[in-house]
MMTF fields as JSON, N, C-alpha, C and O atoms, coordinates in Angstrom:
{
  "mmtfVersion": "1.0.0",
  "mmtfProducer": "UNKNOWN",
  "numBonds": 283,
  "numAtoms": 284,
  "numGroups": 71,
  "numChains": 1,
  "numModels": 1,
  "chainsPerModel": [1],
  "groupsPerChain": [71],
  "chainIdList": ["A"],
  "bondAtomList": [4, 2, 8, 6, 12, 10, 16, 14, 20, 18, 24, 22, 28, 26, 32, 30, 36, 34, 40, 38, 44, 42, 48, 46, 52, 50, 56, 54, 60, 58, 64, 62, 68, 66, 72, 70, 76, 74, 80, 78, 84, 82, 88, 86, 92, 90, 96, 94, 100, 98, 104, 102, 108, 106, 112, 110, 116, 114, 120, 118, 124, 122, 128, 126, 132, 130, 136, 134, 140, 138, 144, 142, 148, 146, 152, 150, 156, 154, 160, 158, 164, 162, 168, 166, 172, 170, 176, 174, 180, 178, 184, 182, 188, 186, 192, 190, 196, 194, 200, 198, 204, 202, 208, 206, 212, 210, 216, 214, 220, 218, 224, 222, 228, 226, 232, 230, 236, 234, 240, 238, 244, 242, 248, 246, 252, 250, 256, 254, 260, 258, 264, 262, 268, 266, 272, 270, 276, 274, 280, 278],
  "bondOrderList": [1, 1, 1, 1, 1, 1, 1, 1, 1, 1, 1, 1, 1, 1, 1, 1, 1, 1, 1, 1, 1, 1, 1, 1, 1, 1, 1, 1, 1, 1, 1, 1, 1, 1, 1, 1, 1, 1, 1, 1, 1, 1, 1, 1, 1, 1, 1, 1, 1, 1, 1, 1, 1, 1, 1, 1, 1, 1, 1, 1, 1, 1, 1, 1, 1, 1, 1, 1, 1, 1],
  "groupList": [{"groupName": "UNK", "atomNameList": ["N", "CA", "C", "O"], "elementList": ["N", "C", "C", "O"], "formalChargeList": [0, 0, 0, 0], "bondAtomList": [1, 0, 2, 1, 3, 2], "bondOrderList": [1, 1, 2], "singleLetterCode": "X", "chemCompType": "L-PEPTIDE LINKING"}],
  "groupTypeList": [0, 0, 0, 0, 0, 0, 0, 0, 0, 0, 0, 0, 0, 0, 0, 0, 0, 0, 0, 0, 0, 0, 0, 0, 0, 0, 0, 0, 0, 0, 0, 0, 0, 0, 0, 0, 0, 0, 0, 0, 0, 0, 0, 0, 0, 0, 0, 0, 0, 0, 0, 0, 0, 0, 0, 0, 0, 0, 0, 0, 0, 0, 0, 0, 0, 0, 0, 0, 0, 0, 0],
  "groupIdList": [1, 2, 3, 4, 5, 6, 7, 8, 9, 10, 11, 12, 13, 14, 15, 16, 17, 18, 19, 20, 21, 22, 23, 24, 25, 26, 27, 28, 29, 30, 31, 32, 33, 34, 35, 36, 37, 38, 39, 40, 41, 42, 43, 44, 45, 46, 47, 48, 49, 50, 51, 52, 53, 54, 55, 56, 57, 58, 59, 60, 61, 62, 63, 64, 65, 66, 67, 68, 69, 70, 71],
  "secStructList": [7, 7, 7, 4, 4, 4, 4, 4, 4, 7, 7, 7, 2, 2, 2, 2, 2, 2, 2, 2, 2, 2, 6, 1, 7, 1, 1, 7, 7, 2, 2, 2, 2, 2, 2, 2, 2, 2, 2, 2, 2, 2, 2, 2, 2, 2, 2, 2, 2, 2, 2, 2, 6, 7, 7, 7, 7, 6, 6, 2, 2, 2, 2, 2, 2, 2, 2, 2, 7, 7, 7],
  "xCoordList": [5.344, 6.394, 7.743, 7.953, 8.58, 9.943, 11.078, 10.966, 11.755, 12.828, 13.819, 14.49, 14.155, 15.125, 17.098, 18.078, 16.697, 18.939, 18.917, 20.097, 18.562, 19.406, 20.1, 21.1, 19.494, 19.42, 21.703, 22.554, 21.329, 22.878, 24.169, 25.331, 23.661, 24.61, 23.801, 23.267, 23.626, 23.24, 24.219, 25.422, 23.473, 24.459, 24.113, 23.817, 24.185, 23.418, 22.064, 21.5, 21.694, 20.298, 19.406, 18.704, 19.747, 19.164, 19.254, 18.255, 20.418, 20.233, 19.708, 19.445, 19.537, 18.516, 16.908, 15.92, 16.995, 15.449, 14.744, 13.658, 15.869, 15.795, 15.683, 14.897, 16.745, 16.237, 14.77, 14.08, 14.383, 13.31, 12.282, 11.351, 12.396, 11.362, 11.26, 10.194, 12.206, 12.501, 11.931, 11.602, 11.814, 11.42, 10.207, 10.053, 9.208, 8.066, 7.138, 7.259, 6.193, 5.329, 4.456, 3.698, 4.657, 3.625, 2.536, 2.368, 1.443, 0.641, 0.783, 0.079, 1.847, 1.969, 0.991, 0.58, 0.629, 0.034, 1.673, 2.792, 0.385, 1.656, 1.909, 3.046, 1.049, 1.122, 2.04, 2.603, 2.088, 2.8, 4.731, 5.733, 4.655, 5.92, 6.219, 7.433, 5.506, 6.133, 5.96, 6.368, 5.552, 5.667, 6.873, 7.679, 7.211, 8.952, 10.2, 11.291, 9.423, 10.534, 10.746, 11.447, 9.845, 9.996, 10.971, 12.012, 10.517, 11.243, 12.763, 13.717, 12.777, 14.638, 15.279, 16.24, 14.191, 15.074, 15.529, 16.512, 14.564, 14.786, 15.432, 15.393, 16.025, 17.318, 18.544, 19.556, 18.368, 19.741, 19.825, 20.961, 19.046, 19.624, 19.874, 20.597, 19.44, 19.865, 21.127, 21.695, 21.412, 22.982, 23.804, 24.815, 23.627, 24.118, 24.572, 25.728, 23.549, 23.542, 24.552, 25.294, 24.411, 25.364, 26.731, 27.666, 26.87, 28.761, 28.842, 30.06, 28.173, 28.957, 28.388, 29.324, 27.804, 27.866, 28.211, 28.74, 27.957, 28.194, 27.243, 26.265, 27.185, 25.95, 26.04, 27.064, 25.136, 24.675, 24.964, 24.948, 25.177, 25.523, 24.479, 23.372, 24.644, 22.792, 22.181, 21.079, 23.757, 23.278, 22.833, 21.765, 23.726, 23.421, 21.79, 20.891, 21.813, 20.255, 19.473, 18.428, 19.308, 18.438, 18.221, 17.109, 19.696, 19.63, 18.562, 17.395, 18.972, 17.866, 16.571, 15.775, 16.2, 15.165, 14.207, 12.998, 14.914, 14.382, 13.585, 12.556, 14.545, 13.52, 12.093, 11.171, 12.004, 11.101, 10.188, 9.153, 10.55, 9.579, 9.107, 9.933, 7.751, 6.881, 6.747, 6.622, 6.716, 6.124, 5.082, 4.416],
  "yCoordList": [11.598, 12.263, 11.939, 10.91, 12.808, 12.729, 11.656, 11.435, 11.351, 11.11, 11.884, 12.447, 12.091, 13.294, 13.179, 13.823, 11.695, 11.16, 12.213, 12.508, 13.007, 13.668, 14.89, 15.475, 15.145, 15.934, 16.562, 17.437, 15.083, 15.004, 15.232, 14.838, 15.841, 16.355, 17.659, 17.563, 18.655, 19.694, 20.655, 20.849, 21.127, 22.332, 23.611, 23.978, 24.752, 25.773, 25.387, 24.357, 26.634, 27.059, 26.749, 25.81, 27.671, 27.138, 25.58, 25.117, 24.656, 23.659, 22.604, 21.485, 22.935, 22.201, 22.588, 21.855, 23.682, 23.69, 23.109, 22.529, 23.46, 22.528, 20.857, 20.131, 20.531, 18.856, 18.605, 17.654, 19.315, 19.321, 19.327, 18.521, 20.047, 20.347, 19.258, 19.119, 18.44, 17.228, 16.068, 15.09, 16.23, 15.017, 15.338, 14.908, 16.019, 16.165, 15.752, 16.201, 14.913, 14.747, 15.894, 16.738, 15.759, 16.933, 17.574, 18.792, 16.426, 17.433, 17.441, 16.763, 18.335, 18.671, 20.105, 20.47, 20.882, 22.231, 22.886, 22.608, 24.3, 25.269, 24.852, 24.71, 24.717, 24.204, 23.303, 23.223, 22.662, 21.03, 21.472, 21.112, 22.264, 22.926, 24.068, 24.263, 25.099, 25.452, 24.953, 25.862, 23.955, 23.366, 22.346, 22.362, 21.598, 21.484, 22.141, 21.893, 23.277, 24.306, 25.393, 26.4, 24.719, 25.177, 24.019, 24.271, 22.767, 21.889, 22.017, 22.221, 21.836, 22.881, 23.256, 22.797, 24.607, 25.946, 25.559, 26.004, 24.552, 24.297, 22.608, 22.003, 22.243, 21.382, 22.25, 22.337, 22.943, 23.713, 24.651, 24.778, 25.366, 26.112, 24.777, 25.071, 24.007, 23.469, 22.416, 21.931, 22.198, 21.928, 22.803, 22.426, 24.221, 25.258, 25.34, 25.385, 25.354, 25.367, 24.294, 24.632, 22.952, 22.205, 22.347, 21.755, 23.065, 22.985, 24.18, 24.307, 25.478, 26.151, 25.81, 26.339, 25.47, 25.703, 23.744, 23.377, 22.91, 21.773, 20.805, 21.406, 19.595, 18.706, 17.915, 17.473, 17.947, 16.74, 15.383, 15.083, 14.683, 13.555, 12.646, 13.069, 11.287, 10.861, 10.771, 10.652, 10.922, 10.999, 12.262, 12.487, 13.163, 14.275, 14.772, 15.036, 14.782, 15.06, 14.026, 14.3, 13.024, 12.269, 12.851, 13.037, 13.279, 13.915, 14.888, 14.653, 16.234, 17.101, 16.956, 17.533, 15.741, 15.673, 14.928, 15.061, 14.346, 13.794, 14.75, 14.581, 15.812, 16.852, 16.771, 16.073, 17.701, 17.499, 16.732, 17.191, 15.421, 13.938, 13.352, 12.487, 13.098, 12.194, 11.144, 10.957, 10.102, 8.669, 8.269, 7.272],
  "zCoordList": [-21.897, -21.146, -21.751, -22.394, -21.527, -22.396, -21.233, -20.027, -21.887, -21.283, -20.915, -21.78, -19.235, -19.236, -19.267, -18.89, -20.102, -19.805, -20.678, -20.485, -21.464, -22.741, -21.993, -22.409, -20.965, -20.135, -20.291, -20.456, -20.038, -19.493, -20.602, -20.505, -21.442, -22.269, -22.657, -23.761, -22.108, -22.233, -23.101, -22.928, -23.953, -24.78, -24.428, -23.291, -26.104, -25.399, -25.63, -25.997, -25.274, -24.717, -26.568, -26.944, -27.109, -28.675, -28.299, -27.75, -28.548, -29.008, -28.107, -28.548, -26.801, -26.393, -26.689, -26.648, -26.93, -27.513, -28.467, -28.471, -29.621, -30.667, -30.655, -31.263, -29.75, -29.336, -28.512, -28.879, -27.59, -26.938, -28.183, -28.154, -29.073, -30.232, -31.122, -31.723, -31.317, -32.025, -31.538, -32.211, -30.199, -29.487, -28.947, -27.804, -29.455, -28.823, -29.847, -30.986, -29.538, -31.048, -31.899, -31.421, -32.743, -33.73, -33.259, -33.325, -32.563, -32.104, -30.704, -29.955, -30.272, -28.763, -28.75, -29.852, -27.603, -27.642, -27.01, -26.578, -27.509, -26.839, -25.313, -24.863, -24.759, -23.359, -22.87, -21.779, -23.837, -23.402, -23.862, -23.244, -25.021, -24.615, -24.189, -24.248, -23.695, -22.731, -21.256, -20.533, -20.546, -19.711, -20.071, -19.141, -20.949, -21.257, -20.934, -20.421, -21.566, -21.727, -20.162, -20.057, -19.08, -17.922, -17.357, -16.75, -17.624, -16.636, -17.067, -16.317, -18.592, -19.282, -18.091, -17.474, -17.842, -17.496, -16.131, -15.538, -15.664, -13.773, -13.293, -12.221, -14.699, -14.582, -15.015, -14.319, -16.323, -15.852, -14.99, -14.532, -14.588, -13.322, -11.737, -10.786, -11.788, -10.831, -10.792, -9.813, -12.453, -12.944, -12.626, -12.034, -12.918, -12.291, -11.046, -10.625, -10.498, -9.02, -8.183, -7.26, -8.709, -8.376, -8.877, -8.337, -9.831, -10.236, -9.659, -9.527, -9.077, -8.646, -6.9, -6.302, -6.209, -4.686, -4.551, -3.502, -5.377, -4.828, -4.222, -3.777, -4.057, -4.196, -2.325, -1.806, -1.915, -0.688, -1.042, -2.235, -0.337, 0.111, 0.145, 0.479, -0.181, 0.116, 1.889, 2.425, 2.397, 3.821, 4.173, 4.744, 3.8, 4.456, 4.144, 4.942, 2.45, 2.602, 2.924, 2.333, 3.476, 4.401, 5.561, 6.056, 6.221, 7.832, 7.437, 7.747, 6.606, 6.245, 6.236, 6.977, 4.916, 4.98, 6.287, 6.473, 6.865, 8.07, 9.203, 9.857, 9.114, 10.251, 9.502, 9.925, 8.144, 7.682, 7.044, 6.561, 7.006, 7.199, 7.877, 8.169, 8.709, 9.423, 9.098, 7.888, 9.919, 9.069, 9.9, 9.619]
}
């Protein structure tokens, strides 16, 4: 499994692929990157998502998640 800090300097779209491709060993399958190249797409859209609508609180999403948690 990769490490995802690189995460955090995201460029474009090419050049994170290209790093994703760099850091995957030789014999990965197609499978194994495009299942990469899904988790990519659903950190930056949710980087996205946070610079334009804005991020929860660790409280607030606790309150949230609390309705929907049983213990």
């Amino acid at each position: 499994m990769l490490c995802l800090g690189w995460f955090k300097k995201m460029g474009t779209a090419k050049h994170d692929v290209e790093m994703l491709l760099h850091k995957l060993p030789d014999d990965c399958s197609v499978e194994d990157i495009q299942y990469h190249l899904y988790v990519l797409d659903k950190v930056r859209r949710g980087l996205e998502d946070a610079r334009v609508n804005g991020t929860l609180s660790q409280e607030e999403a606790g309150s949230r998640l609390s309705k929907w948690l049983t213990e």
